[in-house]
C-alpha positions in Angstrom: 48.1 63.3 108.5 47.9 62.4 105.0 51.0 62.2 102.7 50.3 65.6 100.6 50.2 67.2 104.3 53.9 65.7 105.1 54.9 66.8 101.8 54.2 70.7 102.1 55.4 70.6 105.6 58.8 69.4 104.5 58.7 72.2 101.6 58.1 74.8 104.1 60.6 73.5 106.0 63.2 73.2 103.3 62.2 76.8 102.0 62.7 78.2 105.6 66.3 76.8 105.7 66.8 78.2 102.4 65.8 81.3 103.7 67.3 81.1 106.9 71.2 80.3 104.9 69.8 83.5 102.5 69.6 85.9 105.0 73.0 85.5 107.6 74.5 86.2 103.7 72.5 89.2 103.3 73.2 90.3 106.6 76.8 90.1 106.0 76.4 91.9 103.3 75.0 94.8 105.0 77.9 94.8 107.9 80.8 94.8 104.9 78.5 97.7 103.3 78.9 99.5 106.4 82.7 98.5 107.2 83.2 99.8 103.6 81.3 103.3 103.7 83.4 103.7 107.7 87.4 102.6 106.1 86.4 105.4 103.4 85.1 108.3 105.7 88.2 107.4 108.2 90.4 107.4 105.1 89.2 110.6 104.3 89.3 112.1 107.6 93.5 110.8 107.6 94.4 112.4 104.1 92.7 115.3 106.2 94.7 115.1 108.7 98.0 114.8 106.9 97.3 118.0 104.6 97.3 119.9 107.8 100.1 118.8 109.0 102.3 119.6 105.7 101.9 123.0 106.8 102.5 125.2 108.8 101.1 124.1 112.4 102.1 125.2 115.8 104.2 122.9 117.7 101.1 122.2 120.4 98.6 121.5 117.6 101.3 119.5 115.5 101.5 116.6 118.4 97.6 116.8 119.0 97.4 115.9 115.0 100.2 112.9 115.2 98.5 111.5 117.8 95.6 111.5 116.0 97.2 110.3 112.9 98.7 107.4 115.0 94.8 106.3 116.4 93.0 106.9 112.6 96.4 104.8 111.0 95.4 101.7 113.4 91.9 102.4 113.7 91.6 102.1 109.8 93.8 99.0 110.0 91.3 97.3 112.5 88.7 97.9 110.2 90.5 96.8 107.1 91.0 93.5 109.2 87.2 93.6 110.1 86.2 93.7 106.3 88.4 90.8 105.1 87.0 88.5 108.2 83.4 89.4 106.9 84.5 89.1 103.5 85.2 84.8 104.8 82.4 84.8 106.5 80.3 85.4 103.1 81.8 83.0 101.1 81.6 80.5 104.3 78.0 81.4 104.3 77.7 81.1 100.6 79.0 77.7 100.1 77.2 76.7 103.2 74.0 77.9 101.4 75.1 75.7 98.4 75.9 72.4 100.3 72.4 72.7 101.5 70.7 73.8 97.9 72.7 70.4 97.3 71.0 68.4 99.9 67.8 69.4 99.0 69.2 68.0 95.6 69.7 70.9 93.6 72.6 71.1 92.0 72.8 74.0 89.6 74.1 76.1 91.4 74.3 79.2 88.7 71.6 81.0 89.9 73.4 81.8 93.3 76.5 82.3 91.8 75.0 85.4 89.4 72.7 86.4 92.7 75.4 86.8 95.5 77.8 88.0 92.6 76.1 91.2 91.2 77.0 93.2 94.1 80.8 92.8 94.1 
C-alpha cells in the first residue's frame, strides 16, 4: 500500500463521516417537518371542534365533543413536546457535525451555519 493509497482511503473515510453527521441532521429535519404539518392539522381539527361546540349541540353529542377536545388538547401538547425534543436533537447533531468539520481541521464553519439555517 503506497502512501497516495492511505491518503484517499482516509478522505473517503473522512467524507463518509461527514456524510454520516449530514444525514441524522437531515433526517431530523424531515421528522420536525412532519411533527410540524401533524400540530397544524390537529390544531385545525380543535378550532373545529370548538366552533361546534359554541352552538347549539345536543347534550349526548356536546360530551362526545369535550371528550374529544380533552384527547386533541393533550394530544397536540404531546406533539408540541415532540417538536421541541427534535428541535435539541438538531442543534446537538449540528454542533456534533461541527466538532467533527473541526477535527478534520476545518474551522470555518460558515458554510454550515447558512446550509442548516435556510430552512428555519
Amino acid at each position: 500500500m503506497d502512501l497516495s493509497q492511505l491518503e484517499t482511503e482516509i478522505n473517503k473515510m473522512k467524507a463518509d463521516t461527514l456524510s454520516m453527521y449530514g444525514n441524522k441532521i437531515d433526517m431530523t429535519r424531515q421528522y420536525i417537518k412532519k411533527e410540524e404539518r401533524l400540530i397544524k392539522r390537529k390544531e385545525k381539527i380543535l378550532s373545529r371542534i370548538n366552533s361546534k361546540l359554541e352552538g347549539k349541540v345536543k347534550r349526548k353529542e356536546k360530551k362526545i365533543l369535550k371528550k374529544l377536545q380533552e384527547k386533541l388538547q393533550t394530544d397536540i401538547q404531546n406533539h408540541k413536546n415532540q417538536y421541541e425534543k427534535l428541535q435539541k436533537l438538531e442543534n446537538k447533531f449540528i454542533d456534533e457535525y461541527k466538532e467533527q468539520r473541526e477535527a478534520l481541521g476545518l474551522y470555518n464553519h460558515s458554510f454550515v451555519d447558512k446550509y442548516f439555517n435556510k430552512d428555519s
